[in-house]
C-alpha positions as CSV (number, residue, x, y, z in Angstrom):
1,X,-8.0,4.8,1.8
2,X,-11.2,5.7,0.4
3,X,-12.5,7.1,3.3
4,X,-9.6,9.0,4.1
5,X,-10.0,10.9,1.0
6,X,-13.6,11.5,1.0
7,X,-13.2,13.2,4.4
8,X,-10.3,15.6,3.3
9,X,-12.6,16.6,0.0
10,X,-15.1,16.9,2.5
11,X,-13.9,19.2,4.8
12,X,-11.2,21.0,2.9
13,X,-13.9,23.8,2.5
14,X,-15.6,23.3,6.1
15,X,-15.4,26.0,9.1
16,X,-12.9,25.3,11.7
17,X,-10.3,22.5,12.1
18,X,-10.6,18.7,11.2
19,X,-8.6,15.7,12.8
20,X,-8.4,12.6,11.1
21,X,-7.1,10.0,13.3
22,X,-6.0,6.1,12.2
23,X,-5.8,7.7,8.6
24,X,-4.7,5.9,5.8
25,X,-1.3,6.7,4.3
26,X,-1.1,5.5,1.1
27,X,1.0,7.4,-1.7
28,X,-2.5,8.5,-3.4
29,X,-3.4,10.4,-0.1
30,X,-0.3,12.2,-0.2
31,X,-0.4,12.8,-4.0
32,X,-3.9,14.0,-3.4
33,X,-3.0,16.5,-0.5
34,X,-0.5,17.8,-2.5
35,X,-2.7,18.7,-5.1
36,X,-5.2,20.6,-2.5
37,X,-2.5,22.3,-1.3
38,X,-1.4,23.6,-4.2
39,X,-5.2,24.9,-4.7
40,X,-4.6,26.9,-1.1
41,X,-6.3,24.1,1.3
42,X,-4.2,24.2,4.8
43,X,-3.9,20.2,5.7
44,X,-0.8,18.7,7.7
45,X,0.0,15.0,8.2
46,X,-0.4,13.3,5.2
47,X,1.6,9.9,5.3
48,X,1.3,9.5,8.7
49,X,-1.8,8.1,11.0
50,X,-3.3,11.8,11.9
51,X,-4.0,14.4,9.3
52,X,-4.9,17.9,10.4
53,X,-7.9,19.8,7.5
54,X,-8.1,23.8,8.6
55,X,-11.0,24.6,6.8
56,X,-10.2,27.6,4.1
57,X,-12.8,29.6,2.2
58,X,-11.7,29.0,-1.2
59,X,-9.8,26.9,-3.1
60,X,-7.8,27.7,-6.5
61,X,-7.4,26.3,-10.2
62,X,-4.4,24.6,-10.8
63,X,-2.4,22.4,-13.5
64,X,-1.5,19.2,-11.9
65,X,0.3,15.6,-13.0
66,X,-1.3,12.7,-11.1
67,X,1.1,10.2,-9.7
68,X,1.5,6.8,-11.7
69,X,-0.6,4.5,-10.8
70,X,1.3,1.7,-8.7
71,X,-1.5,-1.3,-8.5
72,X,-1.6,-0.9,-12.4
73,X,1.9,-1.2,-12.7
74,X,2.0,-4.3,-10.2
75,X,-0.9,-5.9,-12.5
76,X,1.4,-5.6,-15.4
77,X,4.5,-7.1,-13.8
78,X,2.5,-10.0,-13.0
79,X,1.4,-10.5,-16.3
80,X,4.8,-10.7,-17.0
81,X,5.2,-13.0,-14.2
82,X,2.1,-15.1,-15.4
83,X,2.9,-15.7,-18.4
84,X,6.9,-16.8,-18.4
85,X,7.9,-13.4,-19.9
86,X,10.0,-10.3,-19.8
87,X,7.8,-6.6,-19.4
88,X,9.1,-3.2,-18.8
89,X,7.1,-1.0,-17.2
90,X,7.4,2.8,-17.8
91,X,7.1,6.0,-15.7
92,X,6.6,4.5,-11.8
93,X,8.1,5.2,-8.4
94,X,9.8,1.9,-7.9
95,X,10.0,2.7,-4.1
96,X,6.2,2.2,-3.6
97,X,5.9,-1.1,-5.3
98,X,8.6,-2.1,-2.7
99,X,6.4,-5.1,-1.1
100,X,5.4,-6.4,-4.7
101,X,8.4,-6.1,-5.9
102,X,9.9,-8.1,-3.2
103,X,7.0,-10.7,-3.0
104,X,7.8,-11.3,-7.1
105,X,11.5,-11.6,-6.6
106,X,10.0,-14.3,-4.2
107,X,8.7,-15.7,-6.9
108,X,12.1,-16.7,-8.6
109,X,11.6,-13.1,-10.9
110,X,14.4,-11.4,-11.9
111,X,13.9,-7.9,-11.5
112,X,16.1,-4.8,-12.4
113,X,15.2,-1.3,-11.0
114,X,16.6,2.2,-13.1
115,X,15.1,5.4,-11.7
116,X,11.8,5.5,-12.8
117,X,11.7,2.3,-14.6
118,X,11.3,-1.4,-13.7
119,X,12.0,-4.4,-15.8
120,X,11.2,-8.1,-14.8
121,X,12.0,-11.6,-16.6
122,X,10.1,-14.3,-15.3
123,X,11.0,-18.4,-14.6
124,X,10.5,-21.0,-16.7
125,X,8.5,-22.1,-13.7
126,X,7.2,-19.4,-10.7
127,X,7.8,-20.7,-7.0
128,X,5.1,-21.2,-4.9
129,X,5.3,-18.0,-2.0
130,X,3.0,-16.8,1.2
131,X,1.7,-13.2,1.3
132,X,0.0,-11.1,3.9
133,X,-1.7,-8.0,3.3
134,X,-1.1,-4.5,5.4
135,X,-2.1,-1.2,5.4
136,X,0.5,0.7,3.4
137,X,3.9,0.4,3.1
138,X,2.8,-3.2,3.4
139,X,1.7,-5.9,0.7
140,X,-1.4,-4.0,-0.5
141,X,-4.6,-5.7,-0.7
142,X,-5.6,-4.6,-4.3
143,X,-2.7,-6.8,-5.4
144,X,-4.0,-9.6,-3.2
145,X,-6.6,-11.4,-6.3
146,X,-3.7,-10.8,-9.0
147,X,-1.3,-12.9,-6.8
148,X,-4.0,-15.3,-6.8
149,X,-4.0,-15.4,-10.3
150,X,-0.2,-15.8,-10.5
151,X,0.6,-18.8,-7.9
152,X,-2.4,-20.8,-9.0
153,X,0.2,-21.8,-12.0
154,X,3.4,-21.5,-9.6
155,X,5.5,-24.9,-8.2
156,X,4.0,-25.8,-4.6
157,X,1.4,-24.3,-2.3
158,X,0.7,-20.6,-1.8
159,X,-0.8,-19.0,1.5
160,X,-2.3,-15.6,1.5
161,X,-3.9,-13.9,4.4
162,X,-6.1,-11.0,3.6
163,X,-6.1,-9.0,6.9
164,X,-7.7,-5.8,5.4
165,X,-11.0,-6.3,3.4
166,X,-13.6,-8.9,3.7
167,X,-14.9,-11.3,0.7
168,X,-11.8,-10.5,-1.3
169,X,-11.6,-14.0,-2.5
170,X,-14.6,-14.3,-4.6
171,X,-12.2,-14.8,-7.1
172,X,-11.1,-17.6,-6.2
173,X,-14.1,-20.0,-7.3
174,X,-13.6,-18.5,-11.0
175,X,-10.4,-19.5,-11.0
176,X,-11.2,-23.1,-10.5
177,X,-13.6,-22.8,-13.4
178,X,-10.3,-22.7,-15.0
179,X,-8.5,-26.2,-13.6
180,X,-7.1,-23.5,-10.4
181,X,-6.7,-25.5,-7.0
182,X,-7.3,-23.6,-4.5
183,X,-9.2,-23.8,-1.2
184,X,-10.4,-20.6,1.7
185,X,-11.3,-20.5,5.2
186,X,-11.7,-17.3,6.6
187,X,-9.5,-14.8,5.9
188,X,-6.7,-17.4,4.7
189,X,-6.9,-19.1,1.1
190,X,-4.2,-22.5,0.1
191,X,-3.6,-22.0,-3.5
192,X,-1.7,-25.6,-4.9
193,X,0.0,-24.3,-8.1
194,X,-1.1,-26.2,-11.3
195,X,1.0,-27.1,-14.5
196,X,-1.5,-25.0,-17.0
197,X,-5.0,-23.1,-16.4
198,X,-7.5,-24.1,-19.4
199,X,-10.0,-21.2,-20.8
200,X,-13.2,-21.0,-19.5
201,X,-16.1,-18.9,-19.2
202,X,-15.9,-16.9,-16.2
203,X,-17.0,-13.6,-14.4
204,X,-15.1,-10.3,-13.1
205,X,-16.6,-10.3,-9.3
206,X,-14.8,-6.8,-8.7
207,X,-11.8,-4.7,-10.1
208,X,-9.4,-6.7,-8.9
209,X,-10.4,-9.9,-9.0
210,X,-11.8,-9.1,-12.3
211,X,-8.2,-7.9,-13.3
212,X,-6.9,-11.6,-11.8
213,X,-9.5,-13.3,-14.4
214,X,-7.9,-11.3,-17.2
215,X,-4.5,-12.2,-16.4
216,X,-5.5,-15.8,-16.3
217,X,-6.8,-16.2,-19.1
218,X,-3.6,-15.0,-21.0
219,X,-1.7,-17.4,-19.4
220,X,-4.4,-20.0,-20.0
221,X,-4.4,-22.9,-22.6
222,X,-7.6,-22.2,-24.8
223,X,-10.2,-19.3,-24.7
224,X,-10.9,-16.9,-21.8
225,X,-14.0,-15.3,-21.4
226,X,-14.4,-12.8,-18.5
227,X,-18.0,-11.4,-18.3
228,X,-18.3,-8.1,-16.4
229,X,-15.9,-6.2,-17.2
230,X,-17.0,-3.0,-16.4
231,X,-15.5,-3.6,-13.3
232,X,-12.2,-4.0,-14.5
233,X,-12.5,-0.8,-17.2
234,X,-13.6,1.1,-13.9
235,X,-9.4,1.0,-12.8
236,X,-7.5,-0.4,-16.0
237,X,-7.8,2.2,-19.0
238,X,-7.2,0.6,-22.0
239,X,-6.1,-2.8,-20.3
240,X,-6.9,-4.6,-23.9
241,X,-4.5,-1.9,-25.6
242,X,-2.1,-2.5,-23.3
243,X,-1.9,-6.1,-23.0
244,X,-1.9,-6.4,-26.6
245,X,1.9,-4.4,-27.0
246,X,3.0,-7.2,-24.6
247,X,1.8,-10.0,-26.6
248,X,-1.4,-10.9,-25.5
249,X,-4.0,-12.0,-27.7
250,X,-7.2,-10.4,-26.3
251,X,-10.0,-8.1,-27.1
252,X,-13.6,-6.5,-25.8
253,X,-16.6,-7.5,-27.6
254,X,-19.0,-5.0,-28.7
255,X,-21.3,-4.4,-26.6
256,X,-19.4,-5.7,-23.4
């Protein structure tokens, strides 16, 4: 997706016309053509596999409301989900967070949709499920490390297949810091659901595995410590503020 995006920013402004084929078409492309267009770029195609860029001279100031983000939101249902609890979540498009919505009702989550708002009440005990990731609409990979985090504490074994990003399970091996069972090969990781995860001291190896950490340790027995958490901070503003209106008990150390 990223790349995608830096080539529209990039040639937005450039002479002549720019194809982009095998593009990705994620909601934040579209959301981010729409805002260029609004600021006089000419680009066609967004949400499909080819985007056209006609370079324009100039482009214009405008007021513009980003869309919500929908991995955020996904993180916070599955804190829900984590934990054995009930969250709302505020202000999304339900619609994209089809495949995580589906993959949590999986789960054994009860989960009830009303226009822009999504509520879900968790099991007394999750059920163990197998995910594979896909370009979008499929199950996005930036969710891929928070499921992790979430069937390492469901009934059974878990399978997930990460078909779009290499060494995305780094994770994985801080999570048995913390009692997790879980094993990888490849591109596939077993995940064999445990009663409880105890604290531990353990690290953020990106955003969203760091996020995964986080998530574990509020559903952990004891005290989590995640180190590196400018990672996560990079895509979860205020993540301590909002944790702590579900019932979390966590907080950033100075200096951290």
């Amino acid at each position: 997706m990223g790349a995608t995006e830096n080539i529209i920013l990039a040639t937005v402004l450039a002479e002549g016309k720019t194809v982009i084929t095998n593009a990705a078409r994620e909601p934040e492309i579209v959301d981010l053509v729409r805002m260029l267009k609004k600021m006089g770029a000419n680009i066609n195609g967004e949400g499909t596999n080819i985007i056209e860029i006609n370079g324009v001279k100039k482009l214009f100031d405008v007021k513009y409301r980003v869309m919500p983000d929908r991995i955020e939101a996904g993180t916070f249902l599955c804190a829900g989900a984590i934990t054995g609890g009930k969250v709302k979540i505020l202000n999304v498009i339900p619609k994209q967070l089809t495949p995580i919505i589906s993959k949590l009702e999986e789960t054994g989550c009860r989960i009830k949709i009303k226009k822009n708002d999504i509520e879900l009440e968790a099991p007394q005990k999750l059920k163990a499920i197998e995910i594979k990731t896909m370009p979008y609409p499929g199950f996005p990979t930036d969710m891929q490390p928070i499921f992790g985090a979430v069937m390492s504490v469901a009934k059974g074994t878990s399978i997930i297949t990460e078909n779009i990003f290499e060494n995305r399970f780094k994770y994985l091996a801080e999570l048995k810091r913390m009692g997790a069972k879980n094993n990888q090969e490849n591109s596939v990781a077993v995940i064999r659901g445990v009663k409880k995860l105890s604290g531990a001291n353990v690290k953020s190896t990106d955003l969203r595995g760091g996020a995964a950490m986080v998530l574990a340790g509020i559903a952990a027995r004891g005290i989590t410590q995640v180190n590196n958490i400018e990672y996560i901070l990079r895509g979860y503003e205020n993540i301590d503020k909002k944790l702590r209106k579900l019932g979390a008990n966590i907080q950033i150390k100075e200096g951290d």
